[in-house]
SEVEX-593938 format. One record per atom (N, C-alpha, C): x, y, z. Coordinates in steps of 0.001 Angstrom, whole numbers, padded with zeros to 6 digits, always signed. Layout:
! residues N
XYZ...
! end
This chain:
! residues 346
+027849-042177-000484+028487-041679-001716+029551-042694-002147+029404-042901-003173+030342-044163-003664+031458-043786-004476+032882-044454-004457+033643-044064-004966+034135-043470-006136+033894-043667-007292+033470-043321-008390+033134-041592-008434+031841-041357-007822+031221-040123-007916+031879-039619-007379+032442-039710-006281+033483-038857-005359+034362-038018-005785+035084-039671-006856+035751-038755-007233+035653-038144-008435+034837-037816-009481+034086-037193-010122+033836-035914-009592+033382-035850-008217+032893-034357-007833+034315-033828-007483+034990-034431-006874+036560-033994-006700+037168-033853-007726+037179-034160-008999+037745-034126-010417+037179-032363-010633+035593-032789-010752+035038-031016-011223+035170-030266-010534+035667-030447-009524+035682-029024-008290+037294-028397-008333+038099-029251-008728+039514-029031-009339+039190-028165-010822+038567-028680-011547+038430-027695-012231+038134-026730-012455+037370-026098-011250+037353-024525-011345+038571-023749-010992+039516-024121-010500+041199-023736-010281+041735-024069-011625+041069-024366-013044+042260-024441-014212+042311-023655-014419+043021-022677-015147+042695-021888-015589+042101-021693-017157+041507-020961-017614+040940-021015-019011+040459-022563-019391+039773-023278-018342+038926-024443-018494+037924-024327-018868+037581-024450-020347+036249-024066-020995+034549-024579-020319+033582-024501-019759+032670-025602-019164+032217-025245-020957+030932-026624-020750+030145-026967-022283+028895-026359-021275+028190-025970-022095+027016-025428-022069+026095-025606-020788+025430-026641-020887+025054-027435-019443+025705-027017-017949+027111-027173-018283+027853-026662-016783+027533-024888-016675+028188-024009-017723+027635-022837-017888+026394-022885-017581+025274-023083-017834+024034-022835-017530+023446-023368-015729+024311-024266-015105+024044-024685-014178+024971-023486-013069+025597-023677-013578+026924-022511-012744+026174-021184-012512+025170-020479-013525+024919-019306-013794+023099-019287-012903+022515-020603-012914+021350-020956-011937+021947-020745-010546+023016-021759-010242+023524-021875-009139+023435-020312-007927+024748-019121-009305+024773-017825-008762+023101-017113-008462+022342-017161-009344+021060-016912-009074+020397-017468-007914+020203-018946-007724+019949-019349-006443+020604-019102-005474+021993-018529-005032+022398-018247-003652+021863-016515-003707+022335-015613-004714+021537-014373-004605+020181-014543-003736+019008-015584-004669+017806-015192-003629+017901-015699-002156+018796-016807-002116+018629-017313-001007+019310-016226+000102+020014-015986-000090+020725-014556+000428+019655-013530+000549+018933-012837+000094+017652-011859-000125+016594-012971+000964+016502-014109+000850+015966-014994+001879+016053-014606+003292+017417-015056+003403+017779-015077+004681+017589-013741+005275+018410-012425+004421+018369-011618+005286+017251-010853+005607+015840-011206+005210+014792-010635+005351+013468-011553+005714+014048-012223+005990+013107-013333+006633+012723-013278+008213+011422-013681+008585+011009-013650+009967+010109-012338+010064+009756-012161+011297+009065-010825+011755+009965-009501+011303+009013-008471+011137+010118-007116+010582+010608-006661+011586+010681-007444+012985+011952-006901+013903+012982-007432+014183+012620-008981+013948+013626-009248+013937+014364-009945+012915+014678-009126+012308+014908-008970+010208+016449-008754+010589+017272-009376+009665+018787-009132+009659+018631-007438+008940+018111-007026+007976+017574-005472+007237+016060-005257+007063+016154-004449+007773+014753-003625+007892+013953-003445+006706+012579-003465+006233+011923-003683+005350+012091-002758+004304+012258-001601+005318+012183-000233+003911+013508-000460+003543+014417-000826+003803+015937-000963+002987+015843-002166+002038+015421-003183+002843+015029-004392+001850+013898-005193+001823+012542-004948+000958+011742-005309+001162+012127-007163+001323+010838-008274+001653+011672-009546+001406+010987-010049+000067+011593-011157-000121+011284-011684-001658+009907-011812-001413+008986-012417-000484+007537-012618-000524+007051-011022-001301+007214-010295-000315+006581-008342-000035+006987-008331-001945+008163-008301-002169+008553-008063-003377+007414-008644-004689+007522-010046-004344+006774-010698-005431+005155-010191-005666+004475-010241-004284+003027-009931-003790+002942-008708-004599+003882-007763-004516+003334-006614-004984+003567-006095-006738+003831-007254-007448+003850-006763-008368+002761-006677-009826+001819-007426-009133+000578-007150-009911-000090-005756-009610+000165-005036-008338-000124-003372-008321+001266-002550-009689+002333-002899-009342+002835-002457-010654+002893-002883-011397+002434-004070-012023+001779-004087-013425+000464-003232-013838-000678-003462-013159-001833-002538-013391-001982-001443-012813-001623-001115-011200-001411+000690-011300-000621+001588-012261+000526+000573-011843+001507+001379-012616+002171+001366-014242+001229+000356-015041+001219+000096-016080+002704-000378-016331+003379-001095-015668+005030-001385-016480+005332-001770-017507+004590-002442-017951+004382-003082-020184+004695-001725-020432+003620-000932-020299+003908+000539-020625+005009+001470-020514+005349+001618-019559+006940+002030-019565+007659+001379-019505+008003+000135-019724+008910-000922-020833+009146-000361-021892+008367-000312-022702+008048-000141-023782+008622+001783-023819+008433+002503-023254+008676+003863-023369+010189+003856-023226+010333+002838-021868+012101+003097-022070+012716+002529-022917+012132+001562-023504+012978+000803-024867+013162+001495-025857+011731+002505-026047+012038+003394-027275+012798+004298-027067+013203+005391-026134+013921+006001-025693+015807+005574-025922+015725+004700-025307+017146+003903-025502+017678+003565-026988+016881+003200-027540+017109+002496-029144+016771+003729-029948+016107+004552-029558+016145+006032-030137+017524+006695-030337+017830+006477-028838+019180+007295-028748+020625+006616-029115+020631+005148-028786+021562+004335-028856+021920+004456-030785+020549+004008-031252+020684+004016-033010+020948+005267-033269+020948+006553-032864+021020+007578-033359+022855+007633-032878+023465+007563-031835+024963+007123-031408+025301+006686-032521+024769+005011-032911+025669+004444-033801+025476+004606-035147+024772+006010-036018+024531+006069-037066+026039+007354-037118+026051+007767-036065+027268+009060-035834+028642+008430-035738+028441+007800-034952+029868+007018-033960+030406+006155-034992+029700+005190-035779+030392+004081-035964+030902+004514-037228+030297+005197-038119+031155+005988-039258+031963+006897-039167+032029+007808-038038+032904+008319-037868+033840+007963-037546+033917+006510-036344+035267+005469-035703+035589+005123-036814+035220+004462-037946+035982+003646-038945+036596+005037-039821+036189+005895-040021+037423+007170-040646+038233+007060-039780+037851+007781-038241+038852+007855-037657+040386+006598-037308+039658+005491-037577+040353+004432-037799+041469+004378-038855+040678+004771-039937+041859+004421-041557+042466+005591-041195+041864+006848-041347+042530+008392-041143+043195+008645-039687+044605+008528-039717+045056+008472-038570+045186+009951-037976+045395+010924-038939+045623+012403-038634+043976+013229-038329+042537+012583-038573+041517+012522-038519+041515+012099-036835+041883+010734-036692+041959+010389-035043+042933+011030-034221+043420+011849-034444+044429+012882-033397+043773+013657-033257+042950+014277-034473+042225+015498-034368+041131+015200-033719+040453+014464-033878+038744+013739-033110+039353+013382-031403+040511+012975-031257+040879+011993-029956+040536+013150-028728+040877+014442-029026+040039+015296-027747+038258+015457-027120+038300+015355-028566+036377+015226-028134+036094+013966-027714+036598+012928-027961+036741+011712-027551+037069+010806-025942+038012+011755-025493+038047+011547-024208+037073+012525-023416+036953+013481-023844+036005+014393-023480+034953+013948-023081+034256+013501-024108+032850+012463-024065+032852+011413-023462+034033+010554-023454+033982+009457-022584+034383+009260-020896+034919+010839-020789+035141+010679-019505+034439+011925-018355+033655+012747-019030+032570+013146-018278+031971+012523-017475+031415+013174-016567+029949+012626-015869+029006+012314-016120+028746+011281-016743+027048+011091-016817+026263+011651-016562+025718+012283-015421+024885+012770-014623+025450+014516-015008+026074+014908-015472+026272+016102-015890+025705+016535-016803+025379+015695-018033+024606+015588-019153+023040+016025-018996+022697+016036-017767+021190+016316-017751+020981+017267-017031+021608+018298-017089+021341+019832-017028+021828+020318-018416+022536+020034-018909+023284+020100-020442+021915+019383-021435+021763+018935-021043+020425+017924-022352+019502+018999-021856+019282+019466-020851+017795+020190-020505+017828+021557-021203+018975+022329-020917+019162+023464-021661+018905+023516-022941+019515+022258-023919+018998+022265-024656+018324+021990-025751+017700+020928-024871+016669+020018-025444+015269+020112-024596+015208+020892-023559+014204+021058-022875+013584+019808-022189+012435+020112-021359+011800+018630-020786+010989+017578-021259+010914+017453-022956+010231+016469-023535+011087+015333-023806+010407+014679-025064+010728+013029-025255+012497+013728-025987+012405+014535-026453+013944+014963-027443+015006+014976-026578+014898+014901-025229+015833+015429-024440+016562+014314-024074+015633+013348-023398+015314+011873-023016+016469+011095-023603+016162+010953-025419+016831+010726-026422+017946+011084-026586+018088+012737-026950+019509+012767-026803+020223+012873-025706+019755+012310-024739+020692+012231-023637+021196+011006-023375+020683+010383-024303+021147+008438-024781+022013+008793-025616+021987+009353-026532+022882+009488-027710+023840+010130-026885+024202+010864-026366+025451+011656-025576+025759+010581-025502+025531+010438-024088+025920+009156-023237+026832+007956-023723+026259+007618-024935+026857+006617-025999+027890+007323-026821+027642+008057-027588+028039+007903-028896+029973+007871-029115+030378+008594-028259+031889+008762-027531+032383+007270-027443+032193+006573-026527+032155+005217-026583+031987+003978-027395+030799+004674-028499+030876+003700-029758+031624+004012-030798+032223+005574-030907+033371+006275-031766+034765+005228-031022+034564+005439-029753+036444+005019-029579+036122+003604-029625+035023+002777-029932+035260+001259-030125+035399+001006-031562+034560+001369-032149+035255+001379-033437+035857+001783-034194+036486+002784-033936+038260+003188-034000+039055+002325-033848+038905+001871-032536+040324+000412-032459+040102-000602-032755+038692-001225-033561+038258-001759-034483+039123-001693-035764+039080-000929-036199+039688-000602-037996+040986-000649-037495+041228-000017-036564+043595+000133-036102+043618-001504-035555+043016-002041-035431+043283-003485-034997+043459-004455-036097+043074-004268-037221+043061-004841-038417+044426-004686-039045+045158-005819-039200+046379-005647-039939+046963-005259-040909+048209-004533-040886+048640-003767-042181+048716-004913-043448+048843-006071-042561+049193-007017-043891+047891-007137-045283+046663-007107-044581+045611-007341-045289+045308-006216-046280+045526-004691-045714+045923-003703-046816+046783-003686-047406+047880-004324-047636+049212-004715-048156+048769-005223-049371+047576-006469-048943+047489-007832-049613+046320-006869-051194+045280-005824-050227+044653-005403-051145+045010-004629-052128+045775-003636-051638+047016-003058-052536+047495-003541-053982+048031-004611-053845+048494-005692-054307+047506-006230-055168+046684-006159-054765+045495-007166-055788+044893-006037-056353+045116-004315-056708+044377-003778-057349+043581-002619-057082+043274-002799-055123+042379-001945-055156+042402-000339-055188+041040+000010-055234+041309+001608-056288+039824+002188-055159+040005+003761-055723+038531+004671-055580+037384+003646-056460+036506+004285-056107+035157+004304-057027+034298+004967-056449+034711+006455-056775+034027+007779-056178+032624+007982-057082+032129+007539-057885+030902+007379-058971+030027+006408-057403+030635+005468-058001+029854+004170-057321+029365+004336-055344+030580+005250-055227+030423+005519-053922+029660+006360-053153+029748+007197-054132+028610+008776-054353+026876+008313-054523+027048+007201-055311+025444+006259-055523+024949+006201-053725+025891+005012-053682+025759+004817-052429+025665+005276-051177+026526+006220-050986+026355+007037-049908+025441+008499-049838+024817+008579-051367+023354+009125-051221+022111+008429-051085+022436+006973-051167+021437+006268-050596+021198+006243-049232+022294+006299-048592+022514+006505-047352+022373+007426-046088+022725+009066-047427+021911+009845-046918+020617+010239-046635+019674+009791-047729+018128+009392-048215+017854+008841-046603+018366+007636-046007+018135+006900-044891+018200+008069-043679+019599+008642-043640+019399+009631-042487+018633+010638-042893+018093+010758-043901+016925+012139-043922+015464+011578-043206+015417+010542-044177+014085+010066-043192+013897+009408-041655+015288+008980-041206+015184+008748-039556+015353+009923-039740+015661+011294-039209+016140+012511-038882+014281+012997-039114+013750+013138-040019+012785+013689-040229+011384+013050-039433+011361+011836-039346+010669+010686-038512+010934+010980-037325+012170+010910-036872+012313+011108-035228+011861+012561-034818+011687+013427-035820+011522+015059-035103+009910+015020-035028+009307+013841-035731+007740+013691-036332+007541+013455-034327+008102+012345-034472+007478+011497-032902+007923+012430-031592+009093+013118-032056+009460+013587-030630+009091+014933-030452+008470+015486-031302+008419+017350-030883+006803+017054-031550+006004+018414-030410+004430+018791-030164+004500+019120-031896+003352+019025-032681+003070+019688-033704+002392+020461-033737+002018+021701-034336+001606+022808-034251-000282+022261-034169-000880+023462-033783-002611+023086-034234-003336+023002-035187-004149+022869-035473-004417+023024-037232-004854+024305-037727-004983+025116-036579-005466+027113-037037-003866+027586-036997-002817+027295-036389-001935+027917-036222-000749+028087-037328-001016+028659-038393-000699+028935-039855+000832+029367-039684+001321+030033-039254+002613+030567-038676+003197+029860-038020+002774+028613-037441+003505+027469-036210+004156+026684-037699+002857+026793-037965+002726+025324-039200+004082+025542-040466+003906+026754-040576+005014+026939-041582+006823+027256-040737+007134+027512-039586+007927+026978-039104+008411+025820-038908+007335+025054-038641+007763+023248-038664+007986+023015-039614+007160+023018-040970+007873+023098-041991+009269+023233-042262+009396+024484-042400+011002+024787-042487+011492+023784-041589+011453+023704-040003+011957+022395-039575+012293+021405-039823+011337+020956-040603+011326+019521-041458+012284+019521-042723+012100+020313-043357+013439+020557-044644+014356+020746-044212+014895+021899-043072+015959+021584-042358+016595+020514-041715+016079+019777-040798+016195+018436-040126+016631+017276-041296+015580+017423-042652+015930+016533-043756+017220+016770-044199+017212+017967-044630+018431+018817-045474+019924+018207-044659+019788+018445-043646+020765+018051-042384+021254+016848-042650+019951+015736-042499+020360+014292-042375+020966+014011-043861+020351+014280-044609+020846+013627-045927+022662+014457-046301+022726+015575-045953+023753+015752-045974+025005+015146-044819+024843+015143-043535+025482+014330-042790+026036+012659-043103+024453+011715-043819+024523+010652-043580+025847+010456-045270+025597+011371-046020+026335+011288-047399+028141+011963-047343+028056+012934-046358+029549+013086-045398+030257+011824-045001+029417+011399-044090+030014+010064-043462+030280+009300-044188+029321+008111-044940+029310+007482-045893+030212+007536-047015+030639+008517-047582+030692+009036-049251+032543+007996-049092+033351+008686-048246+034841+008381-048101+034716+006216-048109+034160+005898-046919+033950+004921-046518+033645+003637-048301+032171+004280-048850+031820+003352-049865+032748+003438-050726+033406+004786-050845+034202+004896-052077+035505+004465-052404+036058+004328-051085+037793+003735-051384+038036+002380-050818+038258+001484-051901+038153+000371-051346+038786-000219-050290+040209+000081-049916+040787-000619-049316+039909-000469-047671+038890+000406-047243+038448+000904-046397+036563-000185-046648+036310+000472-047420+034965-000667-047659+035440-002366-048105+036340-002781-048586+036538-003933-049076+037176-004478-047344+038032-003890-047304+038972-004549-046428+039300-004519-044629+039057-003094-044066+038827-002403-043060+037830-002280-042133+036861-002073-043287+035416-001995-042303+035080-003583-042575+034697-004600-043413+034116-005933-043452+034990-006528-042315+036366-006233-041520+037494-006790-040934+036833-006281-039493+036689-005205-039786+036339-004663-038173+034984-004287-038034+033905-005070-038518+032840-005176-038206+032398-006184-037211+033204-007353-036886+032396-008283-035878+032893-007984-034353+034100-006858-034513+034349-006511-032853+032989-005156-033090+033169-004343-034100+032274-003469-033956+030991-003333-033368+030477-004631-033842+028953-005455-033751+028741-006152-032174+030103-006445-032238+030428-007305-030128+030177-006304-029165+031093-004508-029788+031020-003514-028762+030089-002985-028863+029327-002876-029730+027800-002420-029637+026859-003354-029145+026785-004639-028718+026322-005093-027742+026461-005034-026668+027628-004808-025928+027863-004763-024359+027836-003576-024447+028117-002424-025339+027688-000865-025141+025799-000582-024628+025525-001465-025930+023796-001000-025359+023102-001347-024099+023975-002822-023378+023974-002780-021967+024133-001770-020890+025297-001205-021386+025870+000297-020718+024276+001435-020834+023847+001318-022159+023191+002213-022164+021531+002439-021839+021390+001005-021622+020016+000715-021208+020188+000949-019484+021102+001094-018657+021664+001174-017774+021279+002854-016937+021986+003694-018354+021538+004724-018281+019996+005385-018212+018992+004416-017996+017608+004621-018609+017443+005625-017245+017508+005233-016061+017272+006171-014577+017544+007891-014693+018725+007712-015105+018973+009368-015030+018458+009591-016428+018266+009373-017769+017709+009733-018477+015906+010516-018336+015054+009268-017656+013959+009575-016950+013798+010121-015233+014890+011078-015100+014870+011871-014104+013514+012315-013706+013377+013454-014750+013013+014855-014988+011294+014818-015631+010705+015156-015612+009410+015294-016385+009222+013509-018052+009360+012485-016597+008741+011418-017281+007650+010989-016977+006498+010690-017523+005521+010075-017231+005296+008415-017111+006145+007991-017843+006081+006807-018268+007451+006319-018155+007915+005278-018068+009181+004614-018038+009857+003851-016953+010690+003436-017139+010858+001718-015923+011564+003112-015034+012776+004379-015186+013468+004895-014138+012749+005294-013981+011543+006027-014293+010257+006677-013799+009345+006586-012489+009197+005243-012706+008575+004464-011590+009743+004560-010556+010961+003956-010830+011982+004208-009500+012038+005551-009300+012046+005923-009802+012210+007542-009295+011206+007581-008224+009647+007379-009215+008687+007546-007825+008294+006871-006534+008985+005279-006961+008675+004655-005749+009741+004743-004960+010904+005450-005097+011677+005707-004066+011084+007109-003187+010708+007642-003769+009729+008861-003077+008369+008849-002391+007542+007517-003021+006601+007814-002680+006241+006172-001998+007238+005292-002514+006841+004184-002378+006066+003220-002987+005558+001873-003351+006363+000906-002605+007716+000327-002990+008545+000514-001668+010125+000296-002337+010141-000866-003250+009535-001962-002929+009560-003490-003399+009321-003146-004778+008592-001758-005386+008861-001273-007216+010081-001408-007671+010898-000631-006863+012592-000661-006904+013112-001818-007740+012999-002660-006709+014067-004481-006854+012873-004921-007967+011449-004535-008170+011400-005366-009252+011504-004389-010916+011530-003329-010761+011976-002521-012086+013344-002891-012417+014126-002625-011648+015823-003234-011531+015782-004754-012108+015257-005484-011857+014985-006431-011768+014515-006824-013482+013533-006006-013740+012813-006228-014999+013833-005427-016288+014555-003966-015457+015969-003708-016575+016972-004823-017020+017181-005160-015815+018232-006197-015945+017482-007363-016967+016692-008433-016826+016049-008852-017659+015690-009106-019519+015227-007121-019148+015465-007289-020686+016728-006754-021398+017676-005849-020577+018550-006027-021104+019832-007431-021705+019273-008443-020805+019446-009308-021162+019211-010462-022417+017845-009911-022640+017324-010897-023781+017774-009860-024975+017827-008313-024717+018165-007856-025752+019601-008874-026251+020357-008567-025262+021975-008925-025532+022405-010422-025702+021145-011099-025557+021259-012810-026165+020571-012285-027741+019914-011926-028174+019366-011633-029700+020485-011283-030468+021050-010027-029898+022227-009418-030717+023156-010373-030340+023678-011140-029746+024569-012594-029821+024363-013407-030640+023387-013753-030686+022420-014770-031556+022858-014166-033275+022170-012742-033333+022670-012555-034734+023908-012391-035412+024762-012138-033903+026402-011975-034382+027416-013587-034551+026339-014343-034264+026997-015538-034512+026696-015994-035999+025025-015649-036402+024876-015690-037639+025884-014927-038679+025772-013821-038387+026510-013183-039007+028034-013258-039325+028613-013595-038330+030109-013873-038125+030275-015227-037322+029884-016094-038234+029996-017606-037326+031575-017760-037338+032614-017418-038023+034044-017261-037763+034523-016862-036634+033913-015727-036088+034195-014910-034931+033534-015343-033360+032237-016097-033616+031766-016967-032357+032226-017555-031577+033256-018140-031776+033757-018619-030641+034467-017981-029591+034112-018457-028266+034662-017362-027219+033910-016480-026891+032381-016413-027677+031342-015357-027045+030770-015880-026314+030659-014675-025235+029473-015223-024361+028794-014080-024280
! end
């Protein structure tokens, strides 16, 4: 090793003691291989050799070979594309249905400070429950289908995406409403009323769509089912379009809140709803407890019961994954979107 490099490697190895020493990309990406390669090598070691004389016993930790070998049985026994795909919809079912509630309601509760005193009990409420409490509560009453599944994502969330974007809008400075003030701004309860019945229009048809996919429809002799769902459906509509035009109506209509407030506290909004949907893809296990057929906690559920554990580490494995590429996309677009605000994301 020649002098030069030496001290080069002694230069960069000091730099992980700076503090707030930015690496460029390359180092980040090598740093983040690095942690990955001692993980497996670690999963290596301790399961390597004969299964007796294994640092952990197989059924606790299958080894990376057992692991890998077996995952073409859960791809084609166990169809995992397939419940990929079931838990994604599930999650983004429930997560989008959170942030069609949460995030209009956080930004009132934001401008409306006597609104956030009054909301701040249900608020901790929701956010500091049990998780796992929620699914005797979702079952009661949402029963054991896909509706339950769903809103037991939306629970889970929506508390959490209310109190992030709340301190979203209170984080935004008095000066900038000062500044709008100042320059004019006013209602435009006409213009706002347009708008936030457009808006409602939107939650009638998710609201009416989601009750399409998630609840049995009647038979085609059953004349009396049929005209209950009905009513269902006008109800469920009736609901959304009035909810989504509640929320909305305050928001489009007064400017200092649409001009100034919400455009201000939209790119933390947009940040916490990315590391939120991490949180909530997280939640996919206890969501698919109970009467799932399909889905990535599904399979763990069963291969912890029935076996092969090595399903476990690679479903875990495959959550982690795509929750990942989800949360590089939504990075990706929040840089588009707010290339001002990019820097410092990771």
């Amino acid at each position: 090793m020649n002098g030069s490099f030496k001290t080069a490697l002694i230069n960069y190895i000091r730099r992980w003691a700076v503090i707030r020493d930015r690496p460029n990309i390359m180092e980040s990406l090598a740093a983040s291989l690095l942690c990955i390669g001692l993980v497996l090598l670690a999963w290596f070691v301790v399961t390597a050799g004969p299964v007796e004389k294994r640092l952990v016993d197989p059924i606790t930790l299958p080894s990376l070979s057992e692991a890998v070998s077996s995952f073409p049985r859960l791809w084609y026994e166990r169809a995992v594309a397939r419940s990929a795909i079931w838990s994604l919809g599930r999650v983004f079912g429930g997560f989008l249905l959170a942030i069609a509630i949460g995030v209009p309601l956080g930004v009132l509760s934001g401008a409306f400070l006597r609104l956030n005193a009054f909301l701040k009990p249900v608020s901790i409420f929701g956010r500091n429950i049990p998780i796992a409490a929620l699914i005797p509560l979702t079952l009661m009453w949402f029963g054991l289908g896909e509706t339950q599944k769903v809103m037991f994502i939306f629970f889970a969330s929506v508390a959490f995406i209310f109190f992030d974007s709340t301190a979203a809008v209170q984080g935004v400075p008095d000066s900038h409403l000062d500044a709008a003030y100042t320059l004019g701004a006013h209602n435009s309860w006409r213009k706002g009323a347009l708008l936030a019945a457009l808006a409602g229009l939107a939650y009638c048809i998710i609201f009416i769509s989601a009750n399409w996919f998630l609840s049995q429809q009647p038979g085609p002799n059953d004349a009396a089912l049929w005209s209950a769902w009905r009513w269902r459906i006008f109800s469920l509509g009736f609901f959304g379009f009035a909810l989504g035009f509640i929320l909305w109506f305050p928001i489009l209509s007064i400017q200092p809140i649409s001009k100034i407030l919400f455009p201000l506290a939209l790119p933390d909004i947009v940040n916490s709803l990315r590391l939120l949907f991490g949180l909530a893809f997280g939640y996919i296990m206890l969501a698919e407890v109970i009467n799932a057929e399909y889905g990535l906690g599904a399979i763990i559920n069963l291969s912890q019961r029935q076996g092969p554990r090595e399903h476990i580490y690679l479903s875990l494995i495959l959550i982690a994954l795509l929750a990942f590429a989800i949360d590089r996309g939504i990075l990706s677009l929040q840089r588009r979107l707010f290339p001002y605000r990019s820097a410092g994301e990771h």
